[in-house]
C-alpha positions as CSV (number, residue, x, y, z in Angstrom):
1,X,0.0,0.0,0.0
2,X,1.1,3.7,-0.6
3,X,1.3,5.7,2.5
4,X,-2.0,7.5,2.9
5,X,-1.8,11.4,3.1
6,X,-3.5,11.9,6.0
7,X,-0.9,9.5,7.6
8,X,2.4,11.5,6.0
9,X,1.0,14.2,8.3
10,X,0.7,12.5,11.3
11,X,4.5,11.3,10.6
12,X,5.4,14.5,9.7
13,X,4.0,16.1,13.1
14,X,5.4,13.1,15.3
15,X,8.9,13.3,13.6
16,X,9.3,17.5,13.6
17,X,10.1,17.1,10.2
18,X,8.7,17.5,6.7
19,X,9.0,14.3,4.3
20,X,10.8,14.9,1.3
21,X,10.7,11.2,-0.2
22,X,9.3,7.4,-0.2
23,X,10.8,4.6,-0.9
24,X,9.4,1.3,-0.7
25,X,11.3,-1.5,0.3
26,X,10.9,-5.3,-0.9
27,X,11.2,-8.0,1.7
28,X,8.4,-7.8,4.3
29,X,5.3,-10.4,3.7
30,X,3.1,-8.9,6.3
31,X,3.8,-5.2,6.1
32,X,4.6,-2.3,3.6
33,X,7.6,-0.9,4.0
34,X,9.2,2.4,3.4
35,X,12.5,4.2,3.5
36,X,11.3,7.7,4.6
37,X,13.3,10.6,3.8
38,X,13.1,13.7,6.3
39,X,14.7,16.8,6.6
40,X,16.7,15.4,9.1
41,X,17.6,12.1,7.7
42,X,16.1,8.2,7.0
43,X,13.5,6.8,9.2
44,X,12.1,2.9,8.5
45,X,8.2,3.0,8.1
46,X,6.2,-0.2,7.8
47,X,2.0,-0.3,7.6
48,X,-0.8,-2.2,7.5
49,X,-4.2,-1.0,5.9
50,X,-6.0,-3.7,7.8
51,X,-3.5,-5.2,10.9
52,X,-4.2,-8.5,12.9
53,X,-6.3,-8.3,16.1
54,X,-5.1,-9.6,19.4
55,X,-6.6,-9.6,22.7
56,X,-4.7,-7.1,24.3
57,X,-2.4,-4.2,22.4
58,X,-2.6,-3.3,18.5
59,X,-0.1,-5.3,16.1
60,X,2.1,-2.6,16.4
61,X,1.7,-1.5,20.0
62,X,2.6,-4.8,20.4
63,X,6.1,-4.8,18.3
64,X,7.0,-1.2,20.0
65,X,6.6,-2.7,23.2
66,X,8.7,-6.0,22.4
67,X,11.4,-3.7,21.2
68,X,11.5,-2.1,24.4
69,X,11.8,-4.7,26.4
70,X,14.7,-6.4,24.5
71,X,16.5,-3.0,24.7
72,X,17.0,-3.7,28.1
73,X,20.2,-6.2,26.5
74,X,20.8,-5.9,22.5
75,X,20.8,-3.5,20.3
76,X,17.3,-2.2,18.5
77,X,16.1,0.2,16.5
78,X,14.7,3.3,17.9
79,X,10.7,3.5,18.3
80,X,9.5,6.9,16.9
81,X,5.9,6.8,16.6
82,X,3.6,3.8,16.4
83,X,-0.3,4.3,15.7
84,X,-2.7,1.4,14.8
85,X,-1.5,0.9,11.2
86,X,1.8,2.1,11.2
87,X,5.5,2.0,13.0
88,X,8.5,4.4,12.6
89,X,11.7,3.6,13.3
90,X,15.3,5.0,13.4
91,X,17.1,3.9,10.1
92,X,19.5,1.3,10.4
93,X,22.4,1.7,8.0
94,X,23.1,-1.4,6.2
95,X,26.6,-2.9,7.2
96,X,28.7,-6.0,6.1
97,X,27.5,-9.3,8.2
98,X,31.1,-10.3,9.9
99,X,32.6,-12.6,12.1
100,X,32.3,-9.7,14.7
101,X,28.9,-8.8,14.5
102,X,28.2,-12.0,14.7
103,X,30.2,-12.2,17.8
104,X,28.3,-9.3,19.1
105,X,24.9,-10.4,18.5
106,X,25.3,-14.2,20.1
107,X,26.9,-12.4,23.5
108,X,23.9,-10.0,23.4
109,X,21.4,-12.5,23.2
110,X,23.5,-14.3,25.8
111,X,22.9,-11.3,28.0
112,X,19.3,-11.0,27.4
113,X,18.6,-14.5,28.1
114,X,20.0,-13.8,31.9
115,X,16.7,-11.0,32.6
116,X,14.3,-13.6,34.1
117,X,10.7,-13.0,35.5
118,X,8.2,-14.5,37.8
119,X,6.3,-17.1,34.9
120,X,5.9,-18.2,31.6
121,X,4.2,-16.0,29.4
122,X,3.7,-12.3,29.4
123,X,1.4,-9.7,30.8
124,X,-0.3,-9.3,27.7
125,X,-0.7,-11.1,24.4
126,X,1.4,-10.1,21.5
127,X,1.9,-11.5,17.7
128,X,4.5,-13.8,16.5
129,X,4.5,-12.8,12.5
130,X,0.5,-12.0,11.9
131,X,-0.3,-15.1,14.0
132,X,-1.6,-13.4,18.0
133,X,0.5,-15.1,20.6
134,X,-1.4,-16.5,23.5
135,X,0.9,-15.5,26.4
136,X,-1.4,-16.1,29.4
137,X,0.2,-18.1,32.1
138,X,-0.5,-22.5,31.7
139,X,-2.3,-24.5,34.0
140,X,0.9,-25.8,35.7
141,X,3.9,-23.6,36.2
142,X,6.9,-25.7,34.3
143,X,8.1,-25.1,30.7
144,X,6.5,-28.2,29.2
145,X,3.3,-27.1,30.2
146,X,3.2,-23.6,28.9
147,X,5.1,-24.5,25.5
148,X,2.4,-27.3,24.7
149,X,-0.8,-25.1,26.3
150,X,0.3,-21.9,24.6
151,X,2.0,-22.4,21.9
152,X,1.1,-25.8,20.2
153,X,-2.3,-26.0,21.1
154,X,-4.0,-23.1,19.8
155,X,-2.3,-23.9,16.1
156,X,-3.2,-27.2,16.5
157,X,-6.7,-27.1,14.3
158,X,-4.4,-26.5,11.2
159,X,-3.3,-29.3,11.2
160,X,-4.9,-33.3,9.9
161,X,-6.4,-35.4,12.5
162,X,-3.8,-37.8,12.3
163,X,-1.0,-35.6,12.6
164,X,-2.7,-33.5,15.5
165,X,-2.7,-36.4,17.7
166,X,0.7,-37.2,17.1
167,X,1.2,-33.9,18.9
168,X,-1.2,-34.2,21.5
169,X,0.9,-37.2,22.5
170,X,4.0,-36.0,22.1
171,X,6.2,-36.5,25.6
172,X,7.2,-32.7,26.2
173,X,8.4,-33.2,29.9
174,X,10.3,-36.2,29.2
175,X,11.8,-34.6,25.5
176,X,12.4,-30.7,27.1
177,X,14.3,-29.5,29.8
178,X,13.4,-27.1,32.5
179,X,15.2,-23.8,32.5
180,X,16.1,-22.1,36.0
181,X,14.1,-19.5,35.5
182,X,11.6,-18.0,32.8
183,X,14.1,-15.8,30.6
184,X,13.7,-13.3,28.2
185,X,13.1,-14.1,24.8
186,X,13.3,-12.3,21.5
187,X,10.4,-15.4,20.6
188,X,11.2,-15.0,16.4
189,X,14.7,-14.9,16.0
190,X,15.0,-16.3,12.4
191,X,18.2,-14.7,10.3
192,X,16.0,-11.9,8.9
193,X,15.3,-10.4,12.1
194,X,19.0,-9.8,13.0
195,X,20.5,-6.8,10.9
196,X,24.1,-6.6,10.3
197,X,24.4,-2.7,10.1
198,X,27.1,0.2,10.0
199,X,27.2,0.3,13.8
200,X,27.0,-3.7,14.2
201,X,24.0,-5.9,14.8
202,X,20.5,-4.8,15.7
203,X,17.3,-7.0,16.4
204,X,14.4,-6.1,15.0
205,X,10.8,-7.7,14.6
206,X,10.5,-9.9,17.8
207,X,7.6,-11.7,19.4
208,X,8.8,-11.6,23.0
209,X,7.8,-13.3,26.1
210,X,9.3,-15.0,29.3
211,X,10.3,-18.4,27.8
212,X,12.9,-21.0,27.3
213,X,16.4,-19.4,26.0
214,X,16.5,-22.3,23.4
215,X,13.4,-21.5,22.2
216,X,15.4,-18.4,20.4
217,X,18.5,-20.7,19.6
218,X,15.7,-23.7,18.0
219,X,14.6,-20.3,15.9
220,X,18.1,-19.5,14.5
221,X,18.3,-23.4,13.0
222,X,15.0,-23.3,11.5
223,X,16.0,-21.1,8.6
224,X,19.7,-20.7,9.1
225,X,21.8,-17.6,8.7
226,X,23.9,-17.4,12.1
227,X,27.3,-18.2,11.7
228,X,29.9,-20.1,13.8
229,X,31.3,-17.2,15.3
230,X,27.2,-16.4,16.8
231,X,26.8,-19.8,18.1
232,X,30.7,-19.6,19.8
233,X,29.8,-16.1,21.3
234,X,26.5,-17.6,23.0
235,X,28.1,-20.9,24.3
236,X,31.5,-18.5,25.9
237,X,28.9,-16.3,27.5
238,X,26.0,-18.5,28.5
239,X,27.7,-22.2,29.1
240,X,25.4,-24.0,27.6
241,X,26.6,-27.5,26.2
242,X,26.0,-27.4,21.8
243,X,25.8,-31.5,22.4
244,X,23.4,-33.5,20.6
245,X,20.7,-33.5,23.5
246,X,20.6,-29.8,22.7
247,X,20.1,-30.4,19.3
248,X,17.0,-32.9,19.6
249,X,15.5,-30.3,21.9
250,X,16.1,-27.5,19.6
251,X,13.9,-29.5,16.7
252,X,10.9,-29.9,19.0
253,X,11.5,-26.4,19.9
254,X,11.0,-25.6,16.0
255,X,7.5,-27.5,16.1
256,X,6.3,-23.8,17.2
257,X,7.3,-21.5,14.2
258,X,6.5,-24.5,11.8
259,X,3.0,-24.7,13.1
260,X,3.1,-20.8,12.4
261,X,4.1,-21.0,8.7
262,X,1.4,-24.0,8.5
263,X,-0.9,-20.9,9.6
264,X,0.1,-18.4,7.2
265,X,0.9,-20.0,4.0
266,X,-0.6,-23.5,4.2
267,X,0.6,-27.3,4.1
268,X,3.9,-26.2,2.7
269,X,5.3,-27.1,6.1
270,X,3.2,-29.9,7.6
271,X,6.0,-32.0,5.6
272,X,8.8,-30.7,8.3
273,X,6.3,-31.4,11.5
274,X,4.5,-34.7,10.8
275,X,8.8,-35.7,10.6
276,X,9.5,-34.2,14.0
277,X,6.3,-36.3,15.8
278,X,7.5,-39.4,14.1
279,X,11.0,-39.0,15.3
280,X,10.2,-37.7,18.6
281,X,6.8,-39.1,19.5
């Protein structure tokens, strides 16, 4: 969609700035997107004519927020204005991806992972793509309980009979381990959401909640893109043990994200999580 004049004006008044250019950008399957020039430089602009609906804040309430809370730990893009169907943001420079940056970004998710709260879940729902989150609290306070209640379950109807009682049966206590504490999670941490820019990595686009660190580290295999030099940072700074436990948990982990892209664009996945039950159920 073009950006709408009435909302260039709104921008313009939120910013303190006149717009002197638009630029779309390609990429983004949700949103529009927009290079916005200013008098007083590049701003990032994305909007939706007709956003998903949650429970609790607006789709984009919702990603100002989650950007606010990871800022607490790694690097993100400055939130500018936000209104129901848009989001500005500080322009992020492009930069080289490097061993470096890459270095950077797995100690800063390290770090992030160590903010913990009191439960699973979140004070208020949020979106993971265009899919709403469910981040109420489970019926039990462990891991297992909360990762089958709130995020399996209500993606479950996508998918066959057959293959949604492969996951109603799956053994999630026995097959997922039990963090010390509920830690803070970027929640949609595939290679596209970390920017390599002039001033070194940034995060952008998360679905955040208080959740299992490898939930983000099962979210960097799904897709790929995070080198060696990421994955080293993260083990220096957070101890964990890359071993192949680790890795069988991190494919149940991906069951999540699958189911989302079963949502969104069909059967295209149910391939990659019927394969998962069968070698884990």
């Amino acid at each position: 969609m073009r950006l709408a004049q009435p909302l260039i004006a709104e921008l313009e008044v939120a910013l303190g700035a006149r717009i002197t250019e638009l630029v779309p950008l390609s990429g983004g399957s949700i949103n529009a997107a927009y290079r916005v020039m200013t008098e007083r430089g590049p701003v990032f602009v994305k909007t939706h004519a007709d956003p998903p609906v949650g429970r609790d804040l607006g789709f984009f309430a919702a990603e100002a927020d989650g950007l606010a809370r990871l800022a607490v730990a790694v690097p993100v893009p400055e939130v500018l204005w936000v209104s129901a169907n848009a989001l500005a943001l500080s322009w992020v420079e492009p930069g080289r991806r490097t061993d470096e940056s890459e270095r950077r970004a797995g100690l800063a998710l390290a770090a992030l992972h160590t903010h913990h709260g009191p439960a699973f879940g979140l004070a208020h729902d949020n979106f993971m793509g265009a899919v709403p989150q469910d981040n109420r609290a489970p019926t039990r306070p462990d891991f297992a309980s909360f990762f089958r209640e709130r995020r399996l379950a209500p993606l479950a109807h996508h998918l066959p009979i057959d293959v949604r009682r492969r996951l109603d049966r799956l053994p999630l206590d026995h097959l997922l381990t039990e963090p010390g504490a509920p830690s803070l999670i970027h929640g949609d941490l595939w290679g596209g959401n970390l920017l390599h820019g002039r001033d070194g990595p940034c995060f952008i686009d998360p679905a955040v909640c208080y959740g299992h660190p490898e939930q983000d580290l099962a979210m960097t295999r799904l897709f790929g893109g995070f080198s060696d030099a990421f994955y080293a940072a993260y083990r220096e700074a957070s101890g964990l043990v890359f071993d192949r436990d680790l890795e069988q948990r991190l494919e149940v982990l991906t069951l999540y994200p699958l189911l989302i892209h079963v949502a969104l664009f069909g059967g295209g996945y149910l391939r990659d999580v019927a394969q998962i039950l069968e070698r884990h159920g």
